[in-house]
Backbone as XML, in Angstrom:
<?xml version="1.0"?>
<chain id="A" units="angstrom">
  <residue number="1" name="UNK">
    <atom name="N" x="100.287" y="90.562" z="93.209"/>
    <atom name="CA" x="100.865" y="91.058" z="94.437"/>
    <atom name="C" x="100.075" y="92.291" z="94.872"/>
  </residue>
  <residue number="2" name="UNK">
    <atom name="N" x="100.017" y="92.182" z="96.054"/>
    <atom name="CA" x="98.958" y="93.342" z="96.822"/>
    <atom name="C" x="99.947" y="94.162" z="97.791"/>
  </residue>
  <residue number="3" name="UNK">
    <atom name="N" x="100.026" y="95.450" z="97.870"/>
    <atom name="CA" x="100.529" y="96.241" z="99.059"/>
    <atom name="C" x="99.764" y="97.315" z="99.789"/>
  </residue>
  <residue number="4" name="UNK">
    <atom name="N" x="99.804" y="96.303" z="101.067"/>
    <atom name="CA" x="99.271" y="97.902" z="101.931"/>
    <atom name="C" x="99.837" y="98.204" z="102.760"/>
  </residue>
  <residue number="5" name="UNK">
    <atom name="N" x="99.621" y="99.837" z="103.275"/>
    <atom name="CA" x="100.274" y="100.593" z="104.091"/>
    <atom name="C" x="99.202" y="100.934" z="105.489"/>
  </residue>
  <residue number="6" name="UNK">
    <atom name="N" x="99.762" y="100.889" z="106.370"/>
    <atom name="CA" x="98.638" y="101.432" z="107.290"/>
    <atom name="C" x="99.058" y="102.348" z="108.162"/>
  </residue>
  <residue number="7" name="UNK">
    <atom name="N" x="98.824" y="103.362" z="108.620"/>
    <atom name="CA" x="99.586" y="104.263" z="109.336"/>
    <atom name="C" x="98.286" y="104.705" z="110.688"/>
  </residue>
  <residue number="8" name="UNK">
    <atom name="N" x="98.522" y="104.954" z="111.661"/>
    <atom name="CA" x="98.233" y="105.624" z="112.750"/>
    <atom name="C" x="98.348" y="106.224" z="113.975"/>
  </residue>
  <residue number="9" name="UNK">
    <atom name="N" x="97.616" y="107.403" z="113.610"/>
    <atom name="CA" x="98.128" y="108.606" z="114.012"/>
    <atom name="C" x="96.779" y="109.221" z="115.452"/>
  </residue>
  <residue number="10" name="UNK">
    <atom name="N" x="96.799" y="110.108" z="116.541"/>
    <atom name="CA" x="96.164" y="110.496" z="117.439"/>
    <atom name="C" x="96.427" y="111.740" z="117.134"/>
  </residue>
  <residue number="11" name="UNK">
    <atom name="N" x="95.041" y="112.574" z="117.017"/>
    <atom name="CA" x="95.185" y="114.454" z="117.323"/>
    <atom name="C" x="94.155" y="114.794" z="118.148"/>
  </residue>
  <residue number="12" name="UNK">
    <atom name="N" x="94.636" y="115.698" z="118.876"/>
    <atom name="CA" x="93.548" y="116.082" z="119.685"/>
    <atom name="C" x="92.721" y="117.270" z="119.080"/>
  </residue>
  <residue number="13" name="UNK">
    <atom name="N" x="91.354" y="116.820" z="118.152"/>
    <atom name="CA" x="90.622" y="117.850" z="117.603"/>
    <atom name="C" x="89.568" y="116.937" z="117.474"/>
  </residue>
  <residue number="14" name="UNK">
    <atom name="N" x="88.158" y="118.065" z="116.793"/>
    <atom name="CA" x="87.616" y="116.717" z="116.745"/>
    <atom name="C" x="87.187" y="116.243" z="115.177"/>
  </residue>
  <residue number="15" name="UNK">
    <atom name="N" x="87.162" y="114.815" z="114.731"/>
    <atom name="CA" x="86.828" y="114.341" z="113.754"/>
    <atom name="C" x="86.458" y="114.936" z="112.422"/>
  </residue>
  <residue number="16" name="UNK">
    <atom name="N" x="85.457" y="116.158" z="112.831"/>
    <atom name="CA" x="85.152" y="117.001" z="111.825"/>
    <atom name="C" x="86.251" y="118.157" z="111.227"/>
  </residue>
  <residue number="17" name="UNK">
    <atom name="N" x="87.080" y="118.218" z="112.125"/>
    <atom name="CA" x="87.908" y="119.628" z="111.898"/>
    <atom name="C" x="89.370" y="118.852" z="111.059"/>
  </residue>
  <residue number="18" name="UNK">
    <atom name="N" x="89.583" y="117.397" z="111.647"/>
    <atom name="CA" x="90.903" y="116.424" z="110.668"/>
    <atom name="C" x="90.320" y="116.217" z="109.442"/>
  </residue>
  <residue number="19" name="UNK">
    <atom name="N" x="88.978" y="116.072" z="109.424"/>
    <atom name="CA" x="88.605" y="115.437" z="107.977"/>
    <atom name="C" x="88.548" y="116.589" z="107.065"/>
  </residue>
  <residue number="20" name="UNK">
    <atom name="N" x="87.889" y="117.765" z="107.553"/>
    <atom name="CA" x="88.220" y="118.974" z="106.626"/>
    <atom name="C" x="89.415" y="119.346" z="106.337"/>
  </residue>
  <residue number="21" name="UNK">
    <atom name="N" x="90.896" y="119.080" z="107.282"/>
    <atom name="CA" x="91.759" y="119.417" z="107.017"/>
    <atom name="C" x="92.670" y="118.460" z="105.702"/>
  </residue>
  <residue number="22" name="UNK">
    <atom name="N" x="92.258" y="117.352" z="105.923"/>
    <atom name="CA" x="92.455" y="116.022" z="105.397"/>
    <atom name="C" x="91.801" y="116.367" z="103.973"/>
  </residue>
  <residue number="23" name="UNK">
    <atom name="N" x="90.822" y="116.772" z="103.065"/>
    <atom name="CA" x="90.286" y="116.888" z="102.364"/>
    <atom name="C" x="89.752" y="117.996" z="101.882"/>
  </residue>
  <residue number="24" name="UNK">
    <atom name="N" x="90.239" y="119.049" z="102.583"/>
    <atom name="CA" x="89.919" y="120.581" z="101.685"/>
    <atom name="C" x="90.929" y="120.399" z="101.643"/>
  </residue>
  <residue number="25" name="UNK">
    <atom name="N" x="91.644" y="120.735" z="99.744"/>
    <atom name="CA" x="92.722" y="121.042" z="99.234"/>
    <atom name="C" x="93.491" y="121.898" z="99.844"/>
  </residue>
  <residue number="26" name="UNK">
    <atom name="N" x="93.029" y="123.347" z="99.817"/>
    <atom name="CA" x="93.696" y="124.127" z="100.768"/>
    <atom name="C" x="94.024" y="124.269" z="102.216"/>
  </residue>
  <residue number="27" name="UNK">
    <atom name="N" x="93.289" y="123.717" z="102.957"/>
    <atom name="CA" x="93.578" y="123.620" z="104.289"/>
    <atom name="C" x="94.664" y="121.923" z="104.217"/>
  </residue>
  <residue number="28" name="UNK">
    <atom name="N" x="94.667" y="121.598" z="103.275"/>
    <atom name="CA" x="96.037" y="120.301" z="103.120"/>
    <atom name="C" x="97.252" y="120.913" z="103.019"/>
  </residue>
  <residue number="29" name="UNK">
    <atom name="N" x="97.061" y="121.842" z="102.066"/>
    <atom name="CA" x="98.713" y="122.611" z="100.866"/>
    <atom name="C" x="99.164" y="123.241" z="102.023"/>
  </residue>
  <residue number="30" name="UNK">
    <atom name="N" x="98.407" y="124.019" z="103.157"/>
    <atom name="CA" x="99.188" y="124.821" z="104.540"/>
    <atom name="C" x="99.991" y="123.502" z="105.076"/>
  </residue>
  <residue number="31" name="UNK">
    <atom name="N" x="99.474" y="121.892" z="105.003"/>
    <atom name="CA" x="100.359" y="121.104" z="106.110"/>
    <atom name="C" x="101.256" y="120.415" z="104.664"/>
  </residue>
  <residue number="32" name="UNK">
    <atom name="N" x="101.553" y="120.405" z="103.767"/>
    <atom name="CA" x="102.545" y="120.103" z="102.692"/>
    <atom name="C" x="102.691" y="121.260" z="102.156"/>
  </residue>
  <residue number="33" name="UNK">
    <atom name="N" x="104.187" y="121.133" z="103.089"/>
    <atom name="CA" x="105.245" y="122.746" z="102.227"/>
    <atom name="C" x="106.319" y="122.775" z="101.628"/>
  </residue>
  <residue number="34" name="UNK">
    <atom name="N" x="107.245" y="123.235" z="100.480"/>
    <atom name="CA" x="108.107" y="122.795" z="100.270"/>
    <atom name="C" x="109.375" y="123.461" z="100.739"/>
  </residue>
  <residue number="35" name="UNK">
    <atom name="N" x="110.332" y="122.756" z="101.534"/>
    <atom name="CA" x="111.002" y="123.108" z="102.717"/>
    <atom name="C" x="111.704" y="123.886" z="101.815"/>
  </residue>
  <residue number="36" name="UNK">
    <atom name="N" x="112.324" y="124.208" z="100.765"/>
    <atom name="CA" x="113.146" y="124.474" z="99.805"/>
    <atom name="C" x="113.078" y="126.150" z="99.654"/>
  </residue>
  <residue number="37" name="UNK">
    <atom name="N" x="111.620" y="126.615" z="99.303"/>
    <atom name="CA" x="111.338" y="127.895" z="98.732"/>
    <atom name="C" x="109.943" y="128.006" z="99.904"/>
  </residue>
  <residue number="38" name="UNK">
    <atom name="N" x="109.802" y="127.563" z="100.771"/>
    <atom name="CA" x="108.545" y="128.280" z="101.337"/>
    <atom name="C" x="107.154" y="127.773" z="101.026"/>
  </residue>
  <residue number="39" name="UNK">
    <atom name="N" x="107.393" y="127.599" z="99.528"/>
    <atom name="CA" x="106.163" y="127.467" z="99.179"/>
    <atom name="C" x="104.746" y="125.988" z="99.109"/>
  </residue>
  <residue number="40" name="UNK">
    <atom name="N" x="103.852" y="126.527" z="99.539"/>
    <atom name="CA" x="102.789" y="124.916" z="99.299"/>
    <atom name="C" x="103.045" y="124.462" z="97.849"/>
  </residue>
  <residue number="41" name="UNK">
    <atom name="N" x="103.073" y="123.178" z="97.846"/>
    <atom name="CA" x="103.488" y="122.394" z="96.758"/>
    <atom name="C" x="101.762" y="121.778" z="95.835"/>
  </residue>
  <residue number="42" name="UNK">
    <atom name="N" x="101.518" y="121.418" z="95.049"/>
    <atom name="CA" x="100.969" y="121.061" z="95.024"/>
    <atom name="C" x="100.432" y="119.460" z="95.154"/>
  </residue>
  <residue number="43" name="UNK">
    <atom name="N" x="99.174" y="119.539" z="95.171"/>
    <atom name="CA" x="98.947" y="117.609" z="95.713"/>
    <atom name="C" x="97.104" y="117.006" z="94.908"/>
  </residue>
  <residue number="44" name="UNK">
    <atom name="N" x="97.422" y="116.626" z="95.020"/>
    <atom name="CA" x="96.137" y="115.579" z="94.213"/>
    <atom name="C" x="95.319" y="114.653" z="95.149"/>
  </residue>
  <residue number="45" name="UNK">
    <atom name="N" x="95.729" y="114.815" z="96.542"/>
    <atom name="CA" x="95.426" y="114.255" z="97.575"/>
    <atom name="C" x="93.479" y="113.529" z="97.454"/>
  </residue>
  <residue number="46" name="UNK">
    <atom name="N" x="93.436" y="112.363" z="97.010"/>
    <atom name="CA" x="91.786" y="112.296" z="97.202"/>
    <atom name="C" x="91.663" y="111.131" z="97.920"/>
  </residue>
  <residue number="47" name="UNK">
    <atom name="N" x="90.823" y="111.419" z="99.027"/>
    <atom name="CA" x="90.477" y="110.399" z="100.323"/>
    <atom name="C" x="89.921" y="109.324" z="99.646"/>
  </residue>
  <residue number="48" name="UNK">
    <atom name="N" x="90.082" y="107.976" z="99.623"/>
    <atom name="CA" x="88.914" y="106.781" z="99.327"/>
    <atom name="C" x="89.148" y="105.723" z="100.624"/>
  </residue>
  <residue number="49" name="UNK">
    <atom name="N" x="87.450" y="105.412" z="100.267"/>
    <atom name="CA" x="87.008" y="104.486" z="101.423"/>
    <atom name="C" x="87.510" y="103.239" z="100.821"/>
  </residue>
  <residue number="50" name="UNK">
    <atom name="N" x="88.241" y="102.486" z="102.211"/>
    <atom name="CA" x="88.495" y="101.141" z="101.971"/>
    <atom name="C" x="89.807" y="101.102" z="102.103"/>
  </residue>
</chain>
């Protein structure tokens, strides 16, 4: 059994500035916060092609 998800999304920036945000750790942990205490949570977030 296979599952995929596909999601899409429009921002107005350009390409270079989502993908850095998308993939520098820290500029990620500012957009995942934990609503609870304030604080960036941590994440393991790693982009793969395909």
């Amino acid at each position: 059994m296979s599952l995929a998800l596909s999601l899409e999304f429009q921002y107005t920036t350009t390409i270079e500035k989502l993908w850095s945000a998308l993939t520098d750790s820290s500029k990620l942990a500012k957009w995942v916060v934990n609503i609870q205490d304030g604080e960036a949570m941590d994440n393991n977030f790693e982009p793969v092609v395909g």
